[in-house]
N, C-alpha and C positions, 0 to 999 in steps of 0.2 A: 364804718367798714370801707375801707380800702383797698381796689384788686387792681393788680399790677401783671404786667410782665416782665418785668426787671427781673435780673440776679437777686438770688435769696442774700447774696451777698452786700446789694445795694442797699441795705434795711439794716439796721440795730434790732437784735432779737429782742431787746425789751429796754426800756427807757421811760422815763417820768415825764410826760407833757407840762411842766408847770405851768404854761400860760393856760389852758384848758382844764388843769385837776384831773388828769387821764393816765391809768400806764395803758402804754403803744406797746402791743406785742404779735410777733408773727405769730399766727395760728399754726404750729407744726402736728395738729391735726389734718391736713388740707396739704401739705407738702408731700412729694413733691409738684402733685398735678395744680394746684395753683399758687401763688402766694396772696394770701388774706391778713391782712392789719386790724387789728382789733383796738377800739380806744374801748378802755374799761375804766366807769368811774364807779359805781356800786360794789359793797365788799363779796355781798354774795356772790356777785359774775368772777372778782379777781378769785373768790376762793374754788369757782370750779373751774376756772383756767387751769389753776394750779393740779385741783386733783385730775381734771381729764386728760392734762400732757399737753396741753394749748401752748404752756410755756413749760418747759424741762429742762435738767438739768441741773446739778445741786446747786454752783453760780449763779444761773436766770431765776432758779427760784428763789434766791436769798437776793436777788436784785427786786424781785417782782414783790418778794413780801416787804420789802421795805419801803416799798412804792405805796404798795397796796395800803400798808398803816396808816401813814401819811395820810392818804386821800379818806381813809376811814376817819382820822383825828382829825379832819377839814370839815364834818360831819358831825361830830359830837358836839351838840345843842345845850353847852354848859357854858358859864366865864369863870366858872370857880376849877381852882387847880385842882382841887384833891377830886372832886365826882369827877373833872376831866380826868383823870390817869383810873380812877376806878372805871367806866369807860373803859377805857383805852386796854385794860387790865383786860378784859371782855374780849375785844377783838381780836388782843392778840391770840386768846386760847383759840378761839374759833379760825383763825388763821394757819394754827400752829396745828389743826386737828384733818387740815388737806392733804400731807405727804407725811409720813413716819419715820422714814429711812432717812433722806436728806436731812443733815443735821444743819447745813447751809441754814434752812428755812429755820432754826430756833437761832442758828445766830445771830442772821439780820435782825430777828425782831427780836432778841434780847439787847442789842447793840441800840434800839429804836426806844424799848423803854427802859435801858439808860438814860437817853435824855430826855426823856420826862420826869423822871428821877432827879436828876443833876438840875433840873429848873423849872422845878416845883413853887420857888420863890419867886417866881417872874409871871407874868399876864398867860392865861391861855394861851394870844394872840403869838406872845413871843416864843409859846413852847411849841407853837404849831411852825413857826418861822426856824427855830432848830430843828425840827423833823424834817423838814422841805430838805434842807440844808444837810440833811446824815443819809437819807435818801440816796443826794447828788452825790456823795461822796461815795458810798457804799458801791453804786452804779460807777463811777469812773476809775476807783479803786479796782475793780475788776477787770480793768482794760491792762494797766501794769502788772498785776499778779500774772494774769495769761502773758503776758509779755516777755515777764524774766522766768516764769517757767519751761517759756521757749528757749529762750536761752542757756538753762544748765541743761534742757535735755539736748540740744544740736553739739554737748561736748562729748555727748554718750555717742554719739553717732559720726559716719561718716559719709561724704558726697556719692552718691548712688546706690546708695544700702534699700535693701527692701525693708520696709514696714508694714506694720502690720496692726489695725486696731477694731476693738469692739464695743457697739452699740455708736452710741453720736456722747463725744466727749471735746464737738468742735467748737463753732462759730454759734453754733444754734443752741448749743446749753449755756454759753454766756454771755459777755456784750460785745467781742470781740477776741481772735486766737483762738479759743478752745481751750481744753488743758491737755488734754494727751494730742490735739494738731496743732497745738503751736510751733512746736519744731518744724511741723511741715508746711503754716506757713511762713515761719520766719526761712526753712531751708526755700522755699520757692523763690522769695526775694533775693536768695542768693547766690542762686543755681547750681543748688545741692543737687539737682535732680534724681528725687528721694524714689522708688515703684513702690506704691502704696498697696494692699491689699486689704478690703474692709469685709469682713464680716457680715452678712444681712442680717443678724440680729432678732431671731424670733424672739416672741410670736409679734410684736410689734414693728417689725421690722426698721427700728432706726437707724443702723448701719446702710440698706438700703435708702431708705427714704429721706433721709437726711446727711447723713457724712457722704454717701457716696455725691449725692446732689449737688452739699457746699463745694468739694474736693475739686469734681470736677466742673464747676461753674469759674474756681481760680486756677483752672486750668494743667490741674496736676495730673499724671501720670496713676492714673486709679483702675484698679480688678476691682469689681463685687464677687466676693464669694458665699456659698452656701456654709452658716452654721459646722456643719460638719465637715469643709474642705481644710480647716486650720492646720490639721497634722501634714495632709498630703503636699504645702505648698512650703511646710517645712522641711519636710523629710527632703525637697528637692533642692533645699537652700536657698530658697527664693528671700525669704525672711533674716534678715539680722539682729533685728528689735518687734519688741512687741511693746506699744504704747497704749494704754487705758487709763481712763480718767475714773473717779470713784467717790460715792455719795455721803460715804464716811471712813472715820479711822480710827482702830482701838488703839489704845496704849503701847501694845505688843506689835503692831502693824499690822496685825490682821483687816483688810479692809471688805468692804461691798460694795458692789459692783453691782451694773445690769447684767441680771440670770444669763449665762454663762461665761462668764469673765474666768470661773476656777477654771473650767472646762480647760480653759485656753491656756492658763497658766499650767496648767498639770501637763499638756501638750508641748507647750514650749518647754518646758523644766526636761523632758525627757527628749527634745532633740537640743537642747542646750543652748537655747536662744533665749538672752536675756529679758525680761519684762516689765516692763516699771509703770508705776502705777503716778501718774501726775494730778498731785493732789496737794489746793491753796491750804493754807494752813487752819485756815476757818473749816475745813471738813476733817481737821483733825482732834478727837474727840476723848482726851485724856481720862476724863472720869470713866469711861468703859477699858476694864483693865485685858479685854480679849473679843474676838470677833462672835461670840457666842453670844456678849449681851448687843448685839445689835439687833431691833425689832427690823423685822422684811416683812416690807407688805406683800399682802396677796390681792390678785384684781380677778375680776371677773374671767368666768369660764367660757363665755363668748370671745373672749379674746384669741383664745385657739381653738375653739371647734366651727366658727362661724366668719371670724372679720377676715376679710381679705377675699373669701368662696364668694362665689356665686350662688351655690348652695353648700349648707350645712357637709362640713369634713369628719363629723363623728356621730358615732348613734347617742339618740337620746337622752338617752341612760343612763351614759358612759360618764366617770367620777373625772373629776378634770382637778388637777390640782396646776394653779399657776404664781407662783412666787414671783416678784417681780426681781428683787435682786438675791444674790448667794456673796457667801461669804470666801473669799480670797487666804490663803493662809498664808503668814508672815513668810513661811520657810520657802515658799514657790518666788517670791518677791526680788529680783536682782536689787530694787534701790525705789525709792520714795520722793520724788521731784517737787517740790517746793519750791515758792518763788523766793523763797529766803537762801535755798541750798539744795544739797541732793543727801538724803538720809540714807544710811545704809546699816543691817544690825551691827550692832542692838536698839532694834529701833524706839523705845520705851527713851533711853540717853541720846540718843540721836536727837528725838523730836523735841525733848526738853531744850537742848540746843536751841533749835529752831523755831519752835512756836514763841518762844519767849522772847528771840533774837533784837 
C-alpha cells in the first residue's frame, strides 16, 4: 500500500503490474479524503475489491477482471492444458459472481477464456503468456474507446454549455477520459469552457466523492449539487446536456445506470434537455431484448441508514430497500455515444450498426 498526496489524477485507476503479478488499483473507498494504492495479487482480495467498490465502474471492472484472471492463471499449479482451463473454468465463475449488473466484467473474462480456448494446443506456459498479453490490451484498449467517445460526444455540444452528470462515470471508473467526462476532458484541453454540474449521488455518494474531486483536481469549472437540485438548475437553463455513463445495454436501448440516473432523465425529458448515455460497445448487451431482463443488484441497508452519520439516520426497524442501479427507458434517451458512433433510435438497428462495426 501506497499513500500519496498527489492528484487522483496523477494515478491509473487500475493497471496490471507485470513485473510484480499485481493489479494496482486506487481504493475509491478512501476517496476523496486520501488516495490509497492497493497492489492485489490474491483472487480473493481482487474479487472483494471488485464487490466492495475499491475499484468501480463497468470499464475498471472489466479492466480489473481481466487482470485479476491473469494473476489467478499465474497460480493454477497444473502443466497440462485441459485441468489448466478446467481451473481457469473455476475462477472465472467466482470472479464473474462479484458485480451482476456490469456486463463489462462477463466480458473481459469471456474475451480471457477465449484465449484459453484458442491455445489450448500450446504449453500452459504459452497460454498464460497470451493472457498477460489480452490483459494489456483490454487495459490500453480502454484508453481510446474513452477517447473517441470524447470525441462524438464534443459534436453534441458547444463551448460554454452547461453539463450536467450522474454518479462517477469519469477518470476513476476507467483507465483514463471516463465515458460520460470525456467530452469534458477533451473540451478542457480545448477551452471549451464547459459549467459542469454533478450530482452527489446517493446513498454512496460518488458524484461527490469522486467526479466532483477528479473534475475539479483538472481544474474544470464544477457545482456539486444535491440529488434533488437536478430539476431546479434546469428549469433555470443552466444545463444543455446531460451526460451519464451506464453498466449495461438492452437490445431496445433501454440501459442501467447508478440508482437515479431515470430520475434525471425523466427531469431532463420534461425540461427538454437532451441526455445521452455514453456507453463502449462492450456494455452493449444484445442478447437482453429490453431493460426488464437486466438483473440490479441490491447492497446493504447500512449503506443508507448508517454510512456517512455519525450516528445511525433511521430507526432500527425501519425496512431499507437499496438497489444499486435502475433502469433508463429507451424513450427518455436523446442518443447512445459509442466510440464507434452515436446511435440514435431505433436503437436495436442502430447498435447492430455499431457493435459489429
Amino acid at each position: 500500500m501506497v499513500k500519496s498526496e498527489k492528484s487522483i489524477l496523477d494515478f491509473e485507476t487500475v493497471k496490471l503490474d507485470t513485473e510484480n503479478r499485481a493489479l494496482v488499483i486506487i481504493d475509491q473507498t478512501k476517496l476523496p479524503g486520501k488516495i490509497e494504492l492497493l497492489s492485489l495479487t490474491d483472487i480473493k482480495d481482487i474479487w472483494e475489491a471488485i464487490r466492495l467498490l475499491k475499484v468501480r465502474g463497468a470499464p475498471a471492472i472489466g479492466v480489473a477482471a481481466a487482470a485479476g484472471i491473469y494473476l489467478a492463471a499465474e497460480q493454477i499449479g497444473t502443466d497440462d492444458p485441459q485441468s489448466f482451463y478446467e481451473e481457469f473454468q473455476q475462477v472465472k465463475n467466482y470472479l464473474g459472481g462479484s458485480r451482476p449488473t456490469a456486463v463489462n466484467l462477463f466480458w473481459a473474462l469471456d474475451r480471457m477464456e477465449h484465449v484459453v480456448r484458442t491455445h489450448l494446443t500450446e504449453s500452459v506456459a504459452e497460454i498464460r503468456m497470451h493472457l498477460q498479453k489480452e490483459a494489456v490490451r483490454i487495459h490500453d484498449e480502454d484508453i481510446e474507446v474513452c477517447r473517441r467517445i470524447g470525441e462524438h460526444a464534443l459534436t453534441l455540444v458547444k463551448p460554454g454549455d452547461g453539463l450536467l452528470t450522474h454518479c462517477n462515470a469519469g477518470q476513476l471508473a476507467t483507465v483514463k477520459y471516463g465515458t460520460a467526462t470525456a467530452p469534458m476532458y477533451l473540451g478542457q484541453e480545448r477551452g471549451y469552457d464547459f459549467h459542469i454540474f454533478v450530482d452527489e449521488t446517493r446513498p454512496l455518494l460518488q458524484g461527490a466523492r469522486l467526479t466532483a474531486s477528479e473534475l475539479h483536481a483538472a481544474g474544470m469549472d464544477v457545482t456539486l449539487i444535491c440529488d434533488n437540485m437536478s430539476a431546479a438548475v434546469m428549469k433555470k437553463g443552466l444545463v444543455q446536456a446531460v451526460f451519464v455513463g451506464c453498466d449495461r445495454v438492452a437490445a431496445n436501448g433501454d440501459t442501467a445506470n447508478k440508482i437515479g440516473t431515470s430520475v434525471v432523465a425523466c427531469v431532463a425529458k420534461q425540461h427538454n434537455v437532451p441526455l445521452y448515455i455514453c456507453a463502449p460497445t462492450s456494455t452493449i448487451d444484445m442478447t437482453l431484448k429490453t431493460g426488464e431482463e437486466i438483473p440490479i443488484e441490491e447492497r446493504a441497508p447500512e449503506e443508507i441508514t448508517e454510512m456517512w452519520y455519525e450516528n445511525r439516520m433511521a430507526p432500527e426497524s425501519v425496512k431499507v430497500y437499496n438497489p444499486c442501479f435502475d433502469v433508463t427507458d429507451h424513450s427518455l434517451i436523446a442518443a447512445i455515444i459509442t466510440e464507434n458512433g452515436i446511435a440514435r433510435p431505433p436503437y436495436k438497428e442502430a447498435f447492430e450498426k455499431l457493435v459489429y462495426k
